[in-house]
C-alpha positions in Angstrom: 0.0 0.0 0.0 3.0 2.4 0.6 4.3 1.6 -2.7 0.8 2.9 -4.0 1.0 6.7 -2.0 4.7 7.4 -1.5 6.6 7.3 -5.6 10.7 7.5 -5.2 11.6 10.1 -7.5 15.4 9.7 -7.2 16.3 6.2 -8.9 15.5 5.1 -12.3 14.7 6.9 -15.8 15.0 10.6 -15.5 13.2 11.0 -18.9 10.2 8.0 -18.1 10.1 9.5 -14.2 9.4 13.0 -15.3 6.8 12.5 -18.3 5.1 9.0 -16.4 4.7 11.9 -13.3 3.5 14.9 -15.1 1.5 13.1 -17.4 -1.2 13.2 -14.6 -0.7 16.5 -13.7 -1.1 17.9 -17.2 -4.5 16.0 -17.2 -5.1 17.8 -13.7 -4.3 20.9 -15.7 -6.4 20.1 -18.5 -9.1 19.2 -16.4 -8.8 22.6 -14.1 -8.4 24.8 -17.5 -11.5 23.0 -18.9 -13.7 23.6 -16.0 -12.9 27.3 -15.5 -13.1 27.9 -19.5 -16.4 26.5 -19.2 -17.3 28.9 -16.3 -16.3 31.7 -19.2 -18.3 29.9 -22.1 -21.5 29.4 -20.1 -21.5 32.5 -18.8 -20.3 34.5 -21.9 -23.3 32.8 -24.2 -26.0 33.0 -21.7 -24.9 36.3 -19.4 -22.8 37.9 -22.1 -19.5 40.6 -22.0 -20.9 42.0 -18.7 -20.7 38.5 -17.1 -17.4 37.6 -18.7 -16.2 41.6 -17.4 -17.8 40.2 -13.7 -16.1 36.8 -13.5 -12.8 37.9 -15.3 -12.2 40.9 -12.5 -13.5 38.9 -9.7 -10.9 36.1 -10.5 -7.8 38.6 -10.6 -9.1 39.6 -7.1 -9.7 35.6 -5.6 -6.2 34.9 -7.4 -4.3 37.9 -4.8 -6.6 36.0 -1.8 -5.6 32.4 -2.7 -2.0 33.1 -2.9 -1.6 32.6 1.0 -3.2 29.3 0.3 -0.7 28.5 -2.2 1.9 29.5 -0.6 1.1 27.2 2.2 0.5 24.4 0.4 3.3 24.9 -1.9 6.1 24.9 0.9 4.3 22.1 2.5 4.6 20.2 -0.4 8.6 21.3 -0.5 9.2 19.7 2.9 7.1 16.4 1.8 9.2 15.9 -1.1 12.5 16.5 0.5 11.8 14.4 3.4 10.6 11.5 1.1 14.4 12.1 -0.8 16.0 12.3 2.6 14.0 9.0 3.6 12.7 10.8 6.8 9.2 9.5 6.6 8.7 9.2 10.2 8.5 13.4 10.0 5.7 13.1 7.7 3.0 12.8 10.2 4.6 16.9 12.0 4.5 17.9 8.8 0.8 17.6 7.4 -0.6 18.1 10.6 1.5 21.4 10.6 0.3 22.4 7.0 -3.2 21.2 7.3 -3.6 23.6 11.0 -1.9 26.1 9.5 -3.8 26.7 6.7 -7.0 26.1 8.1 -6.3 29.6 10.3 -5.5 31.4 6.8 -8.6 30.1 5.3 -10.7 31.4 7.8 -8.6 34.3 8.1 -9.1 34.8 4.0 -13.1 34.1 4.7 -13.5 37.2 6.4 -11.5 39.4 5.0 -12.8 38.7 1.9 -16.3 39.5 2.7 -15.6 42.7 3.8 -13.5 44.3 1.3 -15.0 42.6 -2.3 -16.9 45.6 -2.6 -14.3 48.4 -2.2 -11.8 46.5 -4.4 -14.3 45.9 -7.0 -14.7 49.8 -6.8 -11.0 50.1 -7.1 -10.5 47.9 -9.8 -12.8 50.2 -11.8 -15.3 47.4 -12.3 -17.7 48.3 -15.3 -21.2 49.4 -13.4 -22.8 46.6 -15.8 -20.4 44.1 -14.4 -20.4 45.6 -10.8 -23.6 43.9 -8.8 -23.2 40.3 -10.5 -19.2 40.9 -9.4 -19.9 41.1 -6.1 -22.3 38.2 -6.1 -19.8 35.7 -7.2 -17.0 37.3 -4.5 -19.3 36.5 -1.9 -19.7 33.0 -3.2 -16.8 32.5 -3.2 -15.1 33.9 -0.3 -17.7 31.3 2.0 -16.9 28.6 0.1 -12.6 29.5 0.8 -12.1 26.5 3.2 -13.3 24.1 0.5 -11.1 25.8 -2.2 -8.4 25.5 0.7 -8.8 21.8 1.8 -8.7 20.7 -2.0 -5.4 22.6 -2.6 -3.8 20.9 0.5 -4.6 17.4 -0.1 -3.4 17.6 -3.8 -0.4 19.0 -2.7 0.3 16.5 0.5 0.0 14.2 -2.8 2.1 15.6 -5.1 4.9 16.2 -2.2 4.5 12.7 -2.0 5.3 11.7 -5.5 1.4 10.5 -6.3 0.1 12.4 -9.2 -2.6 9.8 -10.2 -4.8 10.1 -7.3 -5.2 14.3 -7.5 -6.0 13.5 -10.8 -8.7 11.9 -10.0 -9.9 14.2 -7.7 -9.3 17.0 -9.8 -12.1 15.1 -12.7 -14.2 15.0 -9.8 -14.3 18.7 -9.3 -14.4 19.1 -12.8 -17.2 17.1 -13.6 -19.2 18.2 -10.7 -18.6 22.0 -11.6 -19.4 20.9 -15.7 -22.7 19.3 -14.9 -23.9 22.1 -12.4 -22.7 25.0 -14.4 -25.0 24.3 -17.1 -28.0 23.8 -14.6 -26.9 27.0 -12.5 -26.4 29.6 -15.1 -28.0 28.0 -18.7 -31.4 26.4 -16.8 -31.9 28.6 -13.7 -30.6 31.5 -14.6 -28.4 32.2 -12.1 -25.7 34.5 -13.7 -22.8 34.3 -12.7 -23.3 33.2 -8.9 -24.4 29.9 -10.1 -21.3 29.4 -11.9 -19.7 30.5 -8.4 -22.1 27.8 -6.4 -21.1 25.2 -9.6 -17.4 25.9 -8.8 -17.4 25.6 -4.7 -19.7 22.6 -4.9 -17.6 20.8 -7.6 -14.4 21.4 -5.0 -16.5 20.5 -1.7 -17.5 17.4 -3.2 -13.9 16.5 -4.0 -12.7 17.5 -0.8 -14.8 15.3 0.7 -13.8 12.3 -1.6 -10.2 13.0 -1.1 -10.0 13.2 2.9 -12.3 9.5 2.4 -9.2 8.5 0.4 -6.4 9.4 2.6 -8.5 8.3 5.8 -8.8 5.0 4.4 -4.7 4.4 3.5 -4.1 6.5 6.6 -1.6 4.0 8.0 0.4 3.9 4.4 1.1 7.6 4.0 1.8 8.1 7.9 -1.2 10.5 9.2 -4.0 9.0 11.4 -6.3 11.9 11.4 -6.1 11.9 15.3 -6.8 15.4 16.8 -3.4 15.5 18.2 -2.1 15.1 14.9 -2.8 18.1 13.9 -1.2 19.8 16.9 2.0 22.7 14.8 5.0 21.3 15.7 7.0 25.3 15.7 10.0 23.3 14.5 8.3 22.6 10.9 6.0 25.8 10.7 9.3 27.3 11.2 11.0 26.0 8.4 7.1 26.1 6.5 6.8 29.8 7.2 10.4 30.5 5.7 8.8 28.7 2.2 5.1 29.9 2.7 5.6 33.3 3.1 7.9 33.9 0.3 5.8 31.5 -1.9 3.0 33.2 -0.9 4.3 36.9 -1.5 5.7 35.9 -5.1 2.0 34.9 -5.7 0.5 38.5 -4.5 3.0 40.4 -5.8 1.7 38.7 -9.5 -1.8 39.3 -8.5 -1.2 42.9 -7.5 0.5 43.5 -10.7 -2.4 41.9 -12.7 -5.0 43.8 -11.0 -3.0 47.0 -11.6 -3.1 46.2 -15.2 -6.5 45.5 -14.9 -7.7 48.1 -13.4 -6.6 50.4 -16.3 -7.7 47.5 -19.1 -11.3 48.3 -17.1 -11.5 52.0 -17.8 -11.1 51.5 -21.4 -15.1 50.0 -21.3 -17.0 46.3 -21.2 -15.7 45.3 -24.7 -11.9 45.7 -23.3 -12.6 43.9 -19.8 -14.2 41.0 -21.2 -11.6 40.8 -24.5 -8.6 41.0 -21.1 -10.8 38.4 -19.1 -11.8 35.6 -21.7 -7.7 35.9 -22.8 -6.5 35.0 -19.5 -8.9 32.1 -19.7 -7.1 31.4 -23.3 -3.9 32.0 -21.7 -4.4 28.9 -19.1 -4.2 26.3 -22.1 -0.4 26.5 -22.6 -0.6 25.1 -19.2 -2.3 22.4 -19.6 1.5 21.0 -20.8 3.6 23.7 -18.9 2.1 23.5 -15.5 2.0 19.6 -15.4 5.7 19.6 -16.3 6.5 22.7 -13.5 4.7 20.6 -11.0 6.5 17.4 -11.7 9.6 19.0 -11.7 9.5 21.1 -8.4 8.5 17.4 -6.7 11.5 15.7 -8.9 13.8 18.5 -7.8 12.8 18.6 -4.0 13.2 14.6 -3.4 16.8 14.5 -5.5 17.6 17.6 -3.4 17.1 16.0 -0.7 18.8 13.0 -1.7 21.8 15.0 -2.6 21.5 13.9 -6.4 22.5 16.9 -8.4 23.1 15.3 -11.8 19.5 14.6 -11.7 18.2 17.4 -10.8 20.1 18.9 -13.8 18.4 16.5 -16.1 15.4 17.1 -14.9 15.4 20.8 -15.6 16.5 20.0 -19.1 13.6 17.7 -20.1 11.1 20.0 -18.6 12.6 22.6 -20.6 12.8 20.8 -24.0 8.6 20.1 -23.3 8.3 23.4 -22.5 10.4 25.2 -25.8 8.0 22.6 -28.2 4.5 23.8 -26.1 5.6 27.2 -27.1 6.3 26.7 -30.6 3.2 25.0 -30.7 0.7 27.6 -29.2 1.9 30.7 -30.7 1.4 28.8 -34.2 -2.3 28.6 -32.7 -3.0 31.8 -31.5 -1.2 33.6 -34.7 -3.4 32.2 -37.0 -7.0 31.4 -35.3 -7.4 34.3 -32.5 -11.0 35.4 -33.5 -11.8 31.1 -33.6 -10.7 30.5 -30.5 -12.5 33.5 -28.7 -15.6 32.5 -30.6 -16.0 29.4 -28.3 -16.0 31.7 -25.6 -18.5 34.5 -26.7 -20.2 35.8 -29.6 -20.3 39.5 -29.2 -18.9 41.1 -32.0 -16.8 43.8 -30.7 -15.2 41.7 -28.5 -14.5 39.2 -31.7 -13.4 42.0 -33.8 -10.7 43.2 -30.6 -9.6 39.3 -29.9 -6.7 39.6 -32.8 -5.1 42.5 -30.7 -4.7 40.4 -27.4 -3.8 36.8 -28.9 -0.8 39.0 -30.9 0.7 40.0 -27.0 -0.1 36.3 -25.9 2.2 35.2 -29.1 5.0 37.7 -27.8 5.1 37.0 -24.6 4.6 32.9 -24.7 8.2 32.0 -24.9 9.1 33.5 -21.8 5.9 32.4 -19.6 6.7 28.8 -21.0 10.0 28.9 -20.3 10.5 30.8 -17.1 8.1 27.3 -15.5 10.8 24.8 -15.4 13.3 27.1 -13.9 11.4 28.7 -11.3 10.1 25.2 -10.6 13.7 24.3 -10.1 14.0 27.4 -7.6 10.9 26.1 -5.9 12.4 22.3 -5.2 15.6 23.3 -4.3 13.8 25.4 -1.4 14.8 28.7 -2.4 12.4 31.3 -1.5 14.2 34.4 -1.1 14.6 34.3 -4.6 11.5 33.0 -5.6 10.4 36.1 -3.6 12.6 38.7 -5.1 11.7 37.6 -8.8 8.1 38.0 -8.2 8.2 41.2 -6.3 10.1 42.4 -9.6 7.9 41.4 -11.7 4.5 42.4 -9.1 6.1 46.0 -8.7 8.7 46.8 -10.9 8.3 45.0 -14.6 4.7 44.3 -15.4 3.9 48.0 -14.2 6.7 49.7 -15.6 6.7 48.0 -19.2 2.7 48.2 -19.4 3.1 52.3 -17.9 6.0 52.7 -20.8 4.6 51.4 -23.8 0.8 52.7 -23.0 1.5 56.1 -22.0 5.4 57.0 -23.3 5.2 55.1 -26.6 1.3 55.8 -26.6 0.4 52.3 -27.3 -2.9 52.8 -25.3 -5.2 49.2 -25.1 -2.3 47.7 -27.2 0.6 48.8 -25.0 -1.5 47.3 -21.5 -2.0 43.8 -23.1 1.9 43.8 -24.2 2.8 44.9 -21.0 0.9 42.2 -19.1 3.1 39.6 -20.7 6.3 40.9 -21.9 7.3 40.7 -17.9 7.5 37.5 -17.8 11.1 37.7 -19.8 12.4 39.5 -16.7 11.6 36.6 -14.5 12.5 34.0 -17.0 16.1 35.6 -17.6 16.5 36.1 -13.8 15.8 31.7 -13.5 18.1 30.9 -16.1 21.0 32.8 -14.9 21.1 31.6 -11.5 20.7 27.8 -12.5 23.1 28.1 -15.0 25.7 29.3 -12.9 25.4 26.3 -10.5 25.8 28.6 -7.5 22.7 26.9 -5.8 25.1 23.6 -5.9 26.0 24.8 -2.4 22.9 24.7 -0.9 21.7 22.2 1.6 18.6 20.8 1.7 16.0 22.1 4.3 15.9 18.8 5.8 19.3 16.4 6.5 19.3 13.4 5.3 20.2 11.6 8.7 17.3 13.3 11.3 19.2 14.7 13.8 16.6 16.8 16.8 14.8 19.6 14.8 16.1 22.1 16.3 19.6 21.1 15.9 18.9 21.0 11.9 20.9 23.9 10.3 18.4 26.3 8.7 18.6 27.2 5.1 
């Protein structure tokens, strides 16, 4: 049964281990993109731009609140992995119970907050007025449903950390097909708007959450957590050594959101056709990843075990696959977007100004692909080697410094206007990228140890990283 939950990632075919291990994720990614693309289809046919305008803004906004979750769960899923390399299972049990507590206190945390303040942002965002009321409906949604949104994150990521990729899969299609099945009665049959794609998306999540905890209570004894209330006690050692990944992890996410809502905010003020053409994009944006993310993912858990295993050469191959995947999904997708822009956005919407605007932001998505393809295996890398000071200093460059001062330059110095916002929004990502790609080719993070020995001296005797 262990053999089933816990998947050594640091023996064997680099090549097989990577694509046999992402090839889950990628379906996890499919699945994800598919079900909040349909969230943008329903709502765009049956609601129209000023629903697409509602969900789009609203989602920039739940992105900036989830990225404490992600954080979280991301550094959790850090420690997993190098604890599985360092064959320290017996910490596993301190660990989850660490995370899960943890993050259960920013979920509630997130609840609240997000309640009271959907409105004001909304208002500072520069919502469109036709966009605002059904805006705030699906924040409110939302926001109560957080812990569900939460819990699913975790338990994928206990998962992943883990080395299982075939079991969040599954719990991913069951999200998926939940959130499928109920959009369409919700929105299309009850005429909800866009709070019953909000209701589809929290149910589909609840009801995988509740699937998922079944699972792991059931093979309890195999990955080392018995659900006992003193099992989720924090041990301060580990949400110590959490906190120094969350937080980074966590800012590097809200630094991106911050920066996206910036940019959004002025796409906004342009009028309806211009926030939905920005929102359904974004949406169109999310299918590179349905390659790129599953490879990122796979290759921050390959990273972390061999990292701590100790197993360099590996890790080095395993940045090099996931960047060869990466180079061909890039190739690939700008080809697409080139020459079908107005196609695509058609499955998304009919509205004819927002057709006739599509070519302007598919062109920026063709610009700026190569870098947001490529920038994922190497900050993936920095993520499993356990690096979040850098992690952290990338994104606040690219949350306060490129994305807002190339979209600022090339709408209002080179008088770009819509044009030089949509460039903008992308072209940062080549900071970030370049950044990656110069510290792991300089093979300075060699000297770095792994947050966790491999021999498990006390806790508090372990050096700190």
């Amino acid at each position: 049964m262990q053999k089933e939950i816990i998947n050594d990632l640091t023996t064997g075919s680099v090549t097989r281990k990577l694509l046999t291990f992402a090839l889950p994720f990628m379906l996890s990614t499919l699945l994800q993109t598919a079900y909040s693309m349909v969230d943008m289809m329903i709502v765009g046919h049956f609601v129209g731009s000023a629903g697409l305008s509602a969900v789009s803004t609203s989602s920039q906004f739940i992105w900036l609140t989830t990225a404490l979750c992600m954080g979280f769960t991301n550094g959790g899923q850090i420690i997993i992995s190098q604890l599985v390399g360092a064959g320290r299972r017996e910490d596993l049990k301190k660990t989850i119970g660490t995370v899960a507590s943890a993050l259960f206190i920013v979920a509630l945390f997130v609840t609240v907050l997000g309640l009271f303040i959907s409105k004001p942002v909304l208002r500072l965002l520069s919502t469109p007025p036709e966009a605002f009321d059904e805006a705030v409906g699906y924040l409110m949604i939302v926001f109560i449903g957080t812990t569900f949104t939460f819990g699913y994150n975790l338990v994928s990521a206990i998962l992943r950390g883990m080395g299982d990729s075939r079991h969040p899969l599954m719990f991913v299609a069951i999200a998926a097909g939940t959130n499928l099945v109920l959009d369409y009665v919700f929105v299309a049959l009850f005429g909800w708007g866009v709070a019953g794609a909000a209701v589809a998306t929290i149910i589909g999540q609840a009801v995988s959450l509740a699937i998922s905890i079944r699972y792991l209570y059931k093979n309890r004894a195999a990955f080392g957590f018995d659900f006992k209330r003193q099992s989720f006690r924090i041990d301060t050692g580990y949400l110590k050594k959490l906190l120094k990944l969350a937080l980074p992890f966590a800012m590097q996410n809200s630094a991106i959101c911050i920066s996206m809502l910036f940019v959004n905010k002025f796409i906004n003020q342009y009028g309806l056709t211009a926030s939905a053409t920005f929102g359904t994009g974004t949406r169109i944006e999310q299918i590179p990843w349905v390659v790129v993310a599953g490879i990122m993912m796979a290759t921050a858990t390959m990273v972390a075990q061999n990292m701590g295993a100790g197993k360099h050469d590996r890790i080095k191959k395993t940045v090099t696959i996931a960047a060869a995947v990466s180079a061909v999904a890039a190739v690939f997708f700008m080809t697409l977007y080139y020459f079908f822009p107005r196609e695509i956005y058609s499955i998304f919407t009919s509205d004819p100004e927002v057709l006739e605007m599509a070519p302007m932001f598919m062109l920026a998505l063709v610009v700026s692909l190569p870098a947001t393809t490529m920038m994922c295996p190497y900050q993936a890398f920095i993520e499993g080697i356990g690096n979040a000071r850098l992690v952290m200093i990338i994104a606040l460059l690219d949350g306060f410094v490129s994305r807002i001062v190339i979209s600022l330059l090339l709408s209002r110095v080179f008088n770009m206007g819509l044009m030089g916002w949509f460039l903008g929004y992308g072209l940062a990502a080549y900071v970030n990228t370049i950044i990656c790609m110069i510290y792991y080719y300089s093979g300075i993070w060699k000297k770095r140890r792994a947050l966790v020995p491999q021999e498990a001296p006390p806790l508090d005797a372990a050096e700190e990283c």
